[in-house]
N, C-alpha and C positions, 0 to 999 in steps of 0.2 A: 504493500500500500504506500510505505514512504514512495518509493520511486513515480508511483502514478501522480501521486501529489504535487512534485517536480513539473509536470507536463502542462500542457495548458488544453487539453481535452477534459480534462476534469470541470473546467470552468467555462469550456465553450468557447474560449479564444482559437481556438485552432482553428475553427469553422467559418466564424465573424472575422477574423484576420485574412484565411482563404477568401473569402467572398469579397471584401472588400478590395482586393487586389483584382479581382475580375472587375468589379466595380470602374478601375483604374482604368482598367484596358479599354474600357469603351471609350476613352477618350481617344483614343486613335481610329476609330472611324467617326470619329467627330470631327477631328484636325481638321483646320482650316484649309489644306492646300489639296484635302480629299474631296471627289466629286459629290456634292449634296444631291442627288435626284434619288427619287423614293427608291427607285433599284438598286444603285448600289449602296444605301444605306440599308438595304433590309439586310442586304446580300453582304456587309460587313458586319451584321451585328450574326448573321446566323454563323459566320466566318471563327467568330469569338465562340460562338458554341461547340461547333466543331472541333476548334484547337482544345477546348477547354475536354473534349472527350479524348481525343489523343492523347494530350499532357495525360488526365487521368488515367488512362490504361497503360502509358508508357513510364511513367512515375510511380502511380500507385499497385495497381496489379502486376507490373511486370517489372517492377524495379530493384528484383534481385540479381546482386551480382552471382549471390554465393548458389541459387538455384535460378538463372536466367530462363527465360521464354520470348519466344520469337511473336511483335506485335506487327502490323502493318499499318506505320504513321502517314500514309497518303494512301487512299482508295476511292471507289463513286460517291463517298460522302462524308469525303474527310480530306483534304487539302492541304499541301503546303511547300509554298515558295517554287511555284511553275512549277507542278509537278509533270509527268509524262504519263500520258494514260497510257503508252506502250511497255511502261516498267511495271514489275508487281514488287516492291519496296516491302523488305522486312527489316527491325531493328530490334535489336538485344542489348539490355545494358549491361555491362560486363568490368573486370578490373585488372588491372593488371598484375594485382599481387595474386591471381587464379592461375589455373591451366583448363584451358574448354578442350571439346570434341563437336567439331557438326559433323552430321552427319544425313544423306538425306541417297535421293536419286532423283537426278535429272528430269526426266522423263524424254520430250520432245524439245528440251530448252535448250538451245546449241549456247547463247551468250548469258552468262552468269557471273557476276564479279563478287567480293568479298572483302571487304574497307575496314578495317578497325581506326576509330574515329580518338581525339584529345579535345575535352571542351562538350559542350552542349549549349542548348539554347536554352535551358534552365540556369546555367553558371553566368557564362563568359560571352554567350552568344556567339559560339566559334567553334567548329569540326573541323578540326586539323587532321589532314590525313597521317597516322603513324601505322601502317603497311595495307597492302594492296594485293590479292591474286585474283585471277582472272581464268575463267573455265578453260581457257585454250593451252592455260601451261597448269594444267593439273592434271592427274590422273583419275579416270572413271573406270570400272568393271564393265566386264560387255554390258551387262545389265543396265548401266546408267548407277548403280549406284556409285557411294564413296567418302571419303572420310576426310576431315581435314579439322589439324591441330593446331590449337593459337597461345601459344607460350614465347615467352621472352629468351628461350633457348631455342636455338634450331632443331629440330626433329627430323628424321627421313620421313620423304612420300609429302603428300600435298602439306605443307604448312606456312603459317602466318604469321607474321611478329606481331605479340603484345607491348610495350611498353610501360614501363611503373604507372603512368598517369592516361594509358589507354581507358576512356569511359564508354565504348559502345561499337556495336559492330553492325555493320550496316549491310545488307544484301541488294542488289540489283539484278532483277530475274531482266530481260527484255523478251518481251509478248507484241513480235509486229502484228502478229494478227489476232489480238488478245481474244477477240470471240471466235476464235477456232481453238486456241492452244490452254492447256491447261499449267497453272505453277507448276515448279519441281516441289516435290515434298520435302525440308528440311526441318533437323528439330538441332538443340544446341542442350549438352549437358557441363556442368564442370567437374574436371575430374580428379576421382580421389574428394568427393566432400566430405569435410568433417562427421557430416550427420547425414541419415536417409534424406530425410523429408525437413522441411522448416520449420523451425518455434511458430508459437502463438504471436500476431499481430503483436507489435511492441512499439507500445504508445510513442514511445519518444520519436523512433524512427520515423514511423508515419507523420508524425507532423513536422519533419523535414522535407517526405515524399510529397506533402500535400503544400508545402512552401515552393519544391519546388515545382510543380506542378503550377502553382498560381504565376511564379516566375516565366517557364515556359508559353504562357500564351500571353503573358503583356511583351517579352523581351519579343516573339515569332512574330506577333502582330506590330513592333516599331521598325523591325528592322524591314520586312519585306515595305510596310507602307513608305517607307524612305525609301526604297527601290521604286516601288510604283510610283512616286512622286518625279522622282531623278531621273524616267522613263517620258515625262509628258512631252518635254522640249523636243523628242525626238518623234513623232507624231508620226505613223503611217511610214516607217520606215525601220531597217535591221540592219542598227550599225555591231559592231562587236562589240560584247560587254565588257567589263572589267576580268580578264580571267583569274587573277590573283584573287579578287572579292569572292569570285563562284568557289573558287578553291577554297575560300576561307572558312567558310559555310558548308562544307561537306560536297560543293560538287564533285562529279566524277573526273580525276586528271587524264583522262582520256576522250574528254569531252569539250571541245569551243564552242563557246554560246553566242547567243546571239539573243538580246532581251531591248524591247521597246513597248510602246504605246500605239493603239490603235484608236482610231476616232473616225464614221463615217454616219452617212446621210442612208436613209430610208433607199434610197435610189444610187448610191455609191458601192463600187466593188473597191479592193484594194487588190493589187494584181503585184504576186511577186514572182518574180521568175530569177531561177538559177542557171548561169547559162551551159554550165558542165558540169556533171558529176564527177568527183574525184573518186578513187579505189579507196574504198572506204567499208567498215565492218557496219555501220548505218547510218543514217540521217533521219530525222524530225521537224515537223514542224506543226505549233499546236497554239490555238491563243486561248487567252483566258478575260478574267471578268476585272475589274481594277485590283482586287485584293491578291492577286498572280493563282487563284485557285483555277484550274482548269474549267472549261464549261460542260453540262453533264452530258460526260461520253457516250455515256447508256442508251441518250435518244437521238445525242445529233451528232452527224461528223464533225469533229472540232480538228482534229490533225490528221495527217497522212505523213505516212516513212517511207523508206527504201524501198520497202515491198509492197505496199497497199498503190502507189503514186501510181500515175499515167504518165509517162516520160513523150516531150518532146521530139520531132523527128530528128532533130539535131543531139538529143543526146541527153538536153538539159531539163528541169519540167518548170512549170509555170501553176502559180496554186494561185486560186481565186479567193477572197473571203468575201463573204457578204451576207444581207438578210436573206436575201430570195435564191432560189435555183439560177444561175445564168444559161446551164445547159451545155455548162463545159468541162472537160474532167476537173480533179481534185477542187472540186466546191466545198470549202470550210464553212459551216452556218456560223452564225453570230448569234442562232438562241436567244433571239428578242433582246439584246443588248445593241446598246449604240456606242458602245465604248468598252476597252480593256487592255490588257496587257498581251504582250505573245514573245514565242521563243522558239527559235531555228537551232536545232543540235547538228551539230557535225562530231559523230564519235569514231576512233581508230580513221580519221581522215589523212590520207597522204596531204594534204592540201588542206586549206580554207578559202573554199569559192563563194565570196560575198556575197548575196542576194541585191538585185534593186528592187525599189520597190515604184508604184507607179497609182492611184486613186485614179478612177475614170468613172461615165457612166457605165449603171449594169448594161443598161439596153444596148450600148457601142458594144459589149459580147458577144451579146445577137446577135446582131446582126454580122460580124466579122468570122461567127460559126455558121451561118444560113448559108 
């Protein structure tokens, strides 16, 4: 009983302090330099709910280092910072004074990476990459299945470096055709634990988990809205982003981004065309709503990849966004928004071939496909 005493769940601070910090967060779909129209402020406050259920699952249910589990912090209804509806994104929070085992099979999934991250958007607002492997230099069983161990000592056969202050391990499944292909199954254990199973809930702990948890979606929600802000001046166009910044933040370093602001009329298309593909392991490209959450995959085309696209006679392709059908291949809808953010990937590219970009009428489509 002394030790409960200690805590601040006995008195209900823990809960009213939590809340209160979400409370905060709504100021950032408030900020003055965010679009006020009634859509994307619904669409930022449901934004905050969303992050507010991630954080929870990925802080509180799943925020053991000493018995980790695999959550999925980006999905059809759950967001964060341009996510890719062509990835199936799993994370595990983990430490580095551990030794894990994943373990899973493949299936159908030929591109699969494995990130152990320094930092979180709960702490420091920062994923620093501290190691990296990649399906193609690891070993599989004919089966698909296979193992791989993450310790601060090297091991034979697939392994990954922990480091003392590694906090989380990140998965990147890539599903070009994600309504045809199914995840790979992976589960993560650490090995040699002290104990089978885990203690009873331990107040104290939990109202660090639940701190940071209220952390993670005010720090998610300032940092991306100062992207999406930093994106307007560049309107209806895909210049290259800061790649050090997307690094800093857990992007993939085999990945050049490309992040701006979209803005059109009822009767405007935005026409980008690439004018060559480079030899490249894929390419993306997907827009979203102002808050960089994707638009919902589930019912509209929002991006086209490597493999989904219609390529150009010449080689290169040309993707259309807009409200309406133009009647031309790769039509991106815009899902009743007149505004948002978008992002061009180039991953494992020999090259980085710029896009331009070009606003026109829809109807000049028409008639230039008739």
């Amino acid at each position: 009983m002394e030790h409960l005493v200690k805590t601040d769940a006995l008195s209900g601070d823990v809960w009213n302090n939590f809340c209160d910090a979400l409370k905060r967060a709504g100021e950032q779909v408030l900020r003055a330099d965010a679009p006020d129209d009634p859509l994307t402020r619904a669409e930022g406050f449901r934004y905050l709910s969303r992050l507010t259920r991630i954080a929870l699952e990925m802080q509180v249910e799943a925020g053991s280092p000493e018995f980790p589990s695999f959550m999925v912090p980006s999905h059809e209804t759950a967001k964060i910072g341009a996510d890719n509806p062509d990835n199936f994104y799993q994370v595990a929070l983990i430490s580095g004074e551990y030794e894990y085992r994943v373990s899973g099979n493949r299936g159908d999934i030929q591109n699969i990476n494995f990130s152990t991250k320094r930092g979180g958007y709960d702490t420091n607002g920062k994923l620093v990459l501290s190691g990296l492997i990649e399906a193609k230099h690891m070993h599989f069983e004919p089966d698909g299945s296979f193992e791989l161990i993450l310790s601060k000592h090297e091991r034979p056969g697939n392994w990954l470096r922990l480091t003392a202050d590694t906090s989380q391990l990140l998965v990147r499944q890539y599903l070009p055709r994600r309504r045809e292909q199914t995840p790979a199954r992976i589960s993560i254990a650490r090995i040699d634990p002290t104990h089978a199973s885990p203690a009873a809930l331990d107040p104290t702990r939990f109202e660090k988990q639940l701190v940071n948890a209220a952390n993670f979606v005010g720090n998610t929600a300032r940092m991306f809205g100062d992207w999406a802000h930093s994106y307007v001046a560049k309107v209806n166009t895909l210049p290259p982003a800061d790649q050090a910044l997307c690094q800093s933040v857990g992007g993939d370093p085999n990945i050049f981004y490309y992040h701006a602001y979209w803005k059109l009329g009822e009767h405007e298309a935005l026409v980008i065309r690439v004018p060559r593909i480079p030899e490249c392991d894929y390419w993306n490209f997907v827009i979203q709503n102002y808050w960089m959450e994707s638009l919902d995959f589930r019912y509209f085309n929002v991006c086209v990849n490597k493999e989904t696209a219609t390529y150009d006679a010449d080689g290169g392709v040309t993707i259309v966004v807009a409200a309406r059908d133009p009647g031309v291949p790769n039509w991106i809808h815009t899902a009743g928004h007149e505004l948002g953010t978008m992002c061009f990937r180039w991953i494992g590219a020999s090259e980085h071939v710029h896009p331009v970009t070009e606003v026109v009428a829809v109807n000049t489509l028409k008639k230039q496909e008739a």
